[in-house]
C-alpha positions as CSV (number, residue, x, y, z in Angstrom):
1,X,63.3,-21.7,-52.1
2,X,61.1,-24.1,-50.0
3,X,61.5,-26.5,-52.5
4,X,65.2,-26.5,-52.9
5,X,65.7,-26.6,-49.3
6,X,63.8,-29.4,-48.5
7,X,65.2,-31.4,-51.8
8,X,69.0,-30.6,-50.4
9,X,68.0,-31.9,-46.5
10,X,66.4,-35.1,-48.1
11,X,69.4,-35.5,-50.5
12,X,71.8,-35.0,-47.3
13,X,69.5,-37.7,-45.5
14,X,69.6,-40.3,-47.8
15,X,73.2,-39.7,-48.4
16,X,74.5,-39.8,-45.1
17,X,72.3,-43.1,-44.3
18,X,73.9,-44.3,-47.6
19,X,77.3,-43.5,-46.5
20,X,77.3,-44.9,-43.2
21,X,75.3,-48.4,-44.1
22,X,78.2,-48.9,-47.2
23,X,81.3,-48.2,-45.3
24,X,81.0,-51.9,-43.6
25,X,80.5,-53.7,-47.4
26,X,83.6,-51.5,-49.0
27,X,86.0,-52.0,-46.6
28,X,87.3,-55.2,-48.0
29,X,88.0,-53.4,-51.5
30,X,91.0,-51.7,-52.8
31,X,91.2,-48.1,-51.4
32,X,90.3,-46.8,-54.8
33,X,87.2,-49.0,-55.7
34,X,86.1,-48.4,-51.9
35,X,86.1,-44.4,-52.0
36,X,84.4,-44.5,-55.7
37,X,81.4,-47.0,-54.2
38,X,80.9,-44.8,-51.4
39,X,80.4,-42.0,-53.3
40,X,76.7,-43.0,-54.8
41,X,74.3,-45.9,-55.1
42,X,75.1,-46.0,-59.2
43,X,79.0,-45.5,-58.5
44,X,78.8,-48.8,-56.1
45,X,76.6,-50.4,-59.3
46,X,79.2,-49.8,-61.7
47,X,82.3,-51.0,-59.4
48,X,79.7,-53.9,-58.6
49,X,79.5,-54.7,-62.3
50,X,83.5,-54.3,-62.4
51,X,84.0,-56.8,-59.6
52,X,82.1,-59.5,-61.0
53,X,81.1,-62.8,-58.9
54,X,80.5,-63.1,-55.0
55,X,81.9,-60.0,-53.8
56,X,80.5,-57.9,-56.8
57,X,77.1,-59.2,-55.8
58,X,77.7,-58.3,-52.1
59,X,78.2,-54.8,-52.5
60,X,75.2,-54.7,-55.1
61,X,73.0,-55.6,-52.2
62,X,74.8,-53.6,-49.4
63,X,74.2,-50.5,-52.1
64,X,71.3,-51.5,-53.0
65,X,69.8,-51.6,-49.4
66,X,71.8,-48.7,-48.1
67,X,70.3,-46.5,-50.4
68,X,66.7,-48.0,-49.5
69,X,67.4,-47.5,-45.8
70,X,68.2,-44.0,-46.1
71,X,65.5,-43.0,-48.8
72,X,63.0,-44.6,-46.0
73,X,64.4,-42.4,-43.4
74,X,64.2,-39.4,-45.7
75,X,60.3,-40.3,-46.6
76,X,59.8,-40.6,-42.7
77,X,61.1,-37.4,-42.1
78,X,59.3,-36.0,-45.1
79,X,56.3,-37.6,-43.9
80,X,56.6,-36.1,-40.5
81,X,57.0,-32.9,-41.3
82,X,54.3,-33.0,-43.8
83,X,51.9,-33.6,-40.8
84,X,53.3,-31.3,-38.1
85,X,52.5,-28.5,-41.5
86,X,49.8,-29.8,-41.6
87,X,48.8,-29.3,-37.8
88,X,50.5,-25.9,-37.8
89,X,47.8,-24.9,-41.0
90,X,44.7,-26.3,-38.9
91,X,45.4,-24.2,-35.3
92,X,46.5,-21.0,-36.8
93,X,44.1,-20.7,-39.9
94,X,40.6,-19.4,-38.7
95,X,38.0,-22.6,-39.0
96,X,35.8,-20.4,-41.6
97,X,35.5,-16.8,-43.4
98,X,35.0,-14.2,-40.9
99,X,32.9,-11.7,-43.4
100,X,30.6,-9.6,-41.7
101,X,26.9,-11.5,-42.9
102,X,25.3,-8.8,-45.1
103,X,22.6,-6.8,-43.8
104,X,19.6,-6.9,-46.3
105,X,17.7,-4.4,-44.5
106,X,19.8,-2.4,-43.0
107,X,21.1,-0.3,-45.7
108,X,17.7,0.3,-47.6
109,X,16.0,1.4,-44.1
110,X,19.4,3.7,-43.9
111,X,18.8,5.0,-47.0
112,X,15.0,5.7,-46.9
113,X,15.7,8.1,-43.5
């Protein structure tokens, strides 16, 4: 569940960074083409592709570094609370076993009485 949880806060991450950084590059498409290329990084590709020339390579690169904008955030935060984890492991896990050492001759003196 961990897993899951932490895959869908990324995603949500990187999306939203994606989705704000684009908006600026799309609005000077038609309606249509802009909503499809803010959808996703390969949606932007393929209407990229469709465009051709100038402005197709323009909204390559605004995709293109939208998307590595917001994966870099979502690493950072990734990364982050890898560490504070990792902190919150080391001050509530004891620094060694506590076993009680064993008595070697304790229980044969016990036993000889």
């Amino acid at each position: 569940m961990g897993a899951a949880l932490g895959i869908g806060v990324l995603g949500a991450i990187v999306n939203g960074v994606y989705a704000s950084k684009v908006t600026d590059s799309v609005s000077r498409l038609a309606p249509g083409a802009a909503a499809v290329a803010k959808q996703s990084v390969g949606a932007a590709l393929q209407v990229a592709n469709t465009i051709g020339g100038p402005a197709g390579e323009a909204l390559r690169r605004a995709a293109a570094g939208a998307f590595s904008d917001g994966f870099t955030l979502a690493l950072i935060v990734s990364a982050v609370l890898s560490a504070a984890g990792a902190v919150a492991v080391l001050r509530r896990l004891p620094a060694r076993d506590r076993l009680v050492p064993p008595d070697p001759l304790g229980s044969a003196e016990r036993r000889a009485r």
